[in-house]
C-alpha positions as CSV (number, residue, x, y, z in Angstrom):
1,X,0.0,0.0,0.0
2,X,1.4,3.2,-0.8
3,X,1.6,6.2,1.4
4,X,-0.9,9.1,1.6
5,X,1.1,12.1,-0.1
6,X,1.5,15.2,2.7
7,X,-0.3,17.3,0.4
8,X,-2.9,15.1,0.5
9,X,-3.4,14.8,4.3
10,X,-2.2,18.6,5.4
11,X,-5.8,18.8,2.8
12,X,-7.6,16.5,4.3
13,X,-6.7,17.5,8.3
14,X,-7.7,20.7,6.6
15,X,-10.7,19.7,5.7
16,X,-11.2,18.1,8.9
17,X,-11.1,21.2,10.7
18,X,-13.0,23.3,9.0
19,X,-15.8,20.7,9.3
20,X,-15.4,20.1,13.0
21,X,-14.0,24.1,13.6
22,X,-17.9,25.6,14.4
23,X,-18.3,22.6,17.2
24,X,-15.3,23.4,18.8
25,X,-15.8,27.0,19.0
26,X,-19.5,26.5,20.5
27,X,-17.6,24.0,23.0
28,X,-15.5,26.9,24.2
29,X,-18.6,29.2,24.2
30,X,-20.1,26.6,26.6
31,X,-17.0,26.6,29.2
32,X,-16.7,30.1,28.8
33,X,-21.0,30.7,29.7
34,X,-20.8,27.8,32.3
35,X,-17.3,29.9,33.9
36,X,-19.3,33.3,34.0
37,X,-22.2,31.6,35.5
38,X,-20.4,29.5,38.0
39,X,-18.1,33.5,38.9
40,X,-22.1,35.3,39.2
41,X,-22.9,31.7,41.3
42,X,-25.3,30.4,38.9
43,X,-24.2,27.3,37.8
44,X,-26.6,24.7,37.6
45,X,-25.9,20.9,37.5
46,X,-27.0,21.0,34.0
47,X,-24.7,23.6,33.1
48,X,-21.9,21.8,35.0
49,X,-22.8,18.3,32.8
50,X,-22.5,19.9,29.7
51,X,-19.7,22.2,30.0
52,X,-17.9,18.7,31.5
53,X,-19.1,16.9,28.2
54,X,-18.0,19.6,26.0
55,X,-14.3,19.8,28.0
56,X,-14.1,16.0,27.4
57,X,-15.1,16.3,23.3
58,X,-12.5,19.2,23.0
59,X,-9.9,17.2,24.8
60,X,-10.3,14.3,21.9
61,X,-11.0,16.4,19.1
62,X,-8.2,19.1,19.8
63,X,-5.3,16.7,20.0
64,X,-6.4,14.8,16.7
65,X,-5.6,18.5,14.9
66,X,-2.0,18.7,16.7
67,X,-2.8,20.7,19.5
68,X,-1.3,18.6,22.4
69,X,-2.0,21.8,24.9
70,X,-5.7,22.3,24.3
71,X,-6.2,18.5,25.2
72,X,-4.0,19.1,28.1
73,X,-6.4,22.3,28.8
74,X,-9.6,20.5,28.2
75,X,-8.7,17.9,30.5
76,X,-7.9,20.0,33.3
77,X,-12.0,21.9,32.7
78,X,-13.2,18.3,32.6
79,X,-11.7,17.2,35.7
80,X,-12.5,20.7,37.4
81,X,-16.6,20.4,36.3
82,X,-16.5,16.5,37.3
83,X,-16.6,17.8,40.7
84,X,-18.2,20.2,42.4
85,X,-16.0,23.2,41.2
86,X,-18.7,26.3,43.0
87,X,-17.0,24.9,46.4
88,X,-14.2,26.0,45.0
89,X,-13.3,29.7,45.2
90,X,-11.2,29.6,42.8
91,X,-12.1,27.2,40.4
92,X,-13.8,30.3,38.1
93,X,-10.7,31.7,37.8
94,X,-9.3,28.8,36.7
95,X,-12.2,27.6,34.1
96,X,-12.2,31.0,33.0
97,X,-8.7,30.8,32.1
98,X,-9.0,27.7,30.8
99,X,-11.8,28.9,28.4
100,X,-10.0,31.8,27.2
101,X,-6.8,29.5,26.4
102,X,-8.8,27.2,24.2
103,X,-10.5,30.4,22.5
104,X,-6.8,31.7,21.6
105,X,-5.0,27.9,20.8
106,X,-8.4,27.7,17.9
107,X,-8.0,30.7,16.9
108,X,-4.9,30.9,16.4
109,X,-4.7,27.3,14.3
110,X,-7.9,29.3,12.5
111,X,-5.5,31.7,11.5
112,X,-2.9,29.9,10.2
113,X,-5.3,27.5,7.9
């Protein structure tokens, strides 16, 4: 079997992203509405599930497109909304962080496609 050209995989990864590139960013939007509700102490537990679900589909999705640090990133807001992260003073600094991270590490790749 012969191997894919790079042209022909940098297209597809291309391709790849710009397909899965408008989930991703409403995935950050999540984490970044569930980390300004959880700062005004609204968070509910439905809030909590999702932005947890959508921090555990970035942390696959974001390391499949060579971004090793957003998966790392992710990870961390997964494990931090697992728990019980309005206990935790300063658990909305940190998922708001975390948020705006993931926002600049897409955009950025975004910019260079």
């Amino acid at each position: 079997m012969e191997p894919i050209a790079r042209p022909a995989l940098d297209d597809a990864l291309r391709k790849l992203w710009d397909k899965f590139l408008p989930q991703m960013e409403e995935r950050v939007a999540l984490l970044e509405e569930a980390g300004a509700a959880l700062d005004a102490g609204l968070l509910t537990s439905a809030q909590r599930n999702a932005a947890n679900a959508a921090a555990h589909k970035l942390a696959g999705v974001l390391g499949s497109f060579g971004l090793t640090r957003g998966t790392i990133l992710a990870r961390e807001a997964e494990i931090l909304y697992s728990g019980e992260p309005q206990t935790d003073p300063d658990a909305a600094d940190q998922l708001r962080t975390l948020a705006v991270q993931l926002r600049a590490m897409i955009e950025a790749r975004k910019a260079s496609c």
